[in-house]
N, C-alpha and C positions, 0 to 999 in steps of 0.2 A: 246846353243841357246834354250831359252825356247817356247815349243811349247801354243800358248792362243785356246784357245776353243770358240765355238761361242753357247751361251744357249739361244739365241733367239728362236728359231721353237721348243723348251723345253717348254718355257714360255706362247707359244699361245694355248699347249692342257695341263697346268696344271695349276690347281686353289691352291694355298695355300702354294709352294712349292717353294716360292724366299728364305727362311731361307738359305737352302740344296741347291741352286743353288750360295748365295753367300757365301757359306761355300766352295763349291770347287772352285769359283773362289781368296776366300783369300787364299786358299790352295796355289790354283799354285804362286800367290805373296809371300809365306813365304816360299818356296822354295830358295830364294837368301838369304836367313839367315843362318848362318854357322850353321851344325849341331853337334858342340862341346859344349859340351861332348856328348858322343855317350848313348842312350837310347834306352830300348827294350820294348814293348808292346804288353803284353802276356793275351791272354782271360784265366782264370783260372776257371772258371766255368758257367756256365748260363747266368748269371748277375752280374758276376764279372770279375773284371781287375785288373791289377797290370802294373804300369809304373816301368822301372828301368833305373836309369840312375847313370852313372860310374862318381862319385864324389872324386876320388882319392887324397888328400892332403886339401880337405876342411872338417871344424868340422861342429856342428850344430849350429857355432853361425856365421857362415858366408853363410849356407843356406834359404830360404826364400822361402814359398811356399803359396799363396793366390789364394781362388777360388771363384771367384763372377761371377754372371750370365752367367755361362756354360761355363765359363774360366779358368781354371786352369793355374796357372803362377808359376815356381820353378826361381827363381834366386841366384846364389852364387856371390860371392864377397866376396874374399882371402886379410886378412890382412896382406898388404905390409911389405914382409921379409927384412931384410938385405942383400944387394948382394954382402955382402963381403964375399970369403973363396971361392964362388963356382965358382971349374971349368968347370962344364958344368952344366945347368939348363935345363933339360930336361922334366920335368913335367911341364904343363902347368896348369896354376895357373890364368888364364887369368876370367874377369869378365864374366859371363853369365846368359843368359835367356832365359828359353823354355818356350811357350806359348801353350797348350791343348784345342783346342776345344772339350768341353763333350757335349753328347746326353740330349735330356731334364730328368730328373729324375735320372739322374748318380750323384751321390757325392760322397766325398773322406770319406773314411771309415777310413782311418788314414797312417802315413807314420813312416818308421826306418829305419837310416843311420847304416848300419854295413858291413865292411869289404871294403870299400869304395865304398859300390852301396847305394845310396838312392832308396825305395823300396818304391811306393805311391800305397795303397790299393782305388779301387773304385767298388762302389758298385750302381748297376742301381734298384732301387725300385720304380716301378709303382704304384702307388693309387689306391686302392681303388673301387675308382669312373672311373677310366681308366681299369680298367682289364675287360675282354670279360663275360661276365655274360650272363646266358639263359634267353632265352624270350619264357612264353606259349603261344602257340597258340589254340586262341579259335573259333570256328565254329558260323559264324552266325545267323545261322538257325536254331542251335539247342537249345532246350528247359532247362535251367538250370534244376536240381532235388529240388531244393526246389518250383520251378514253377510246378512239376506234383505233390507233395504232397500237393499243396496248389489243385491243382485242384481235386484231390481225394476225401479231405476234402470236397469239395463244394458241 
C-alpha cells in the first residue's frame, strides 16, 4: 500500500518551490514502475555521479539513452531470439525503461557498456553567474581618498 503525502501547509510558507514539491510527488507515482533492471546511484565526487545499471545480454545497439530537460531516459529493447533449443530461459531480456530526474545544471558527461553494467557519467556544473561571489562593503559616511586629495589640493 502506498503511503501519499499531503504538501499543502509546505506550499503556504514556501515561494518558488512547486519544481521539488512536484518532483517528490512524481516520485511516489513512479514507484509502481517495475524496478528491472536493478541500478546503483553512486556520488563519486563533489559534483559528480555515476548511474549503473545491470544490462546483462543487451549490446549497444539495443540500448538507448536520451536527456532533455532534466530528464534522463536509458531504454533497452532486445532483438527477439529464437526460442528454439532453450530449455530454460532464465535471463530476462524483457523491454525497459528507467526515467532520471536531474538537478538543474547536471548533465551526462558520457556513458560505457562493459562487463554487462551500463555505466552513465554525470556531472553538475554551476555557471558562472550562479556561483557565490564576494560583495564589498562600503561605508556611507566615509570620505573616499581621492575626495581628501582633492581637498588638500584646494
Amino acid at each position: 500500500m502506498a503511503t501519499s503525502y499531503d504538501y499543502a501547509p509546505l506550499y503556504r510558507s514556501s515561494v518558488g518551490f512547486d519544481r521539488v514539491f512536484n518532483l517528490l510527488e512524481n516520485a511516489q507515482r513512479a514507484r509502481s514502475i517495475s524496478d528491472w533492471p536493478p541500478y546503483d546511484i553512486v556520488k563519486t565526487g563533489d559534483d559528480t555521479y555515476q548511474i549503473s545499471i545491470a544490462v546483462a545480454g543487451f549490446t549497444q545497439d539495443e540500448l538507448d539513452i536520451t536527456f532533455q530537460s532534466n530528464l534522463l531516459t536509458v531504454t533497452g529493447k532486445k532483438q527477439e531470439a529464437a526460442a528454439e533449443g532453450y530449455l530454460h530461459r532464465g535471463i530476462a531480456g524483457r523491454p525497459f525503461e528507467h526515467r532520471f530526474e536531474l538537478a538543474d545544471h547536471v548533465r551526462v558527461n558520457g556513458a560505457e557498456l562493459s562487463n554487462g553494467l551500463l555505466s552513465i557519467d554525470l556531472v553538475r556544473e554551476i555557471p558562472e553567474a550562479l556561483k557565490p561571489r564576494k560583495i564589498s562593503i562600503q561605508s556611507a559616511g566615509a570620505v573616499a581618498p581621492q575626495q581628501i586629495e582633492a581637498q588638500k589640493a584646494a
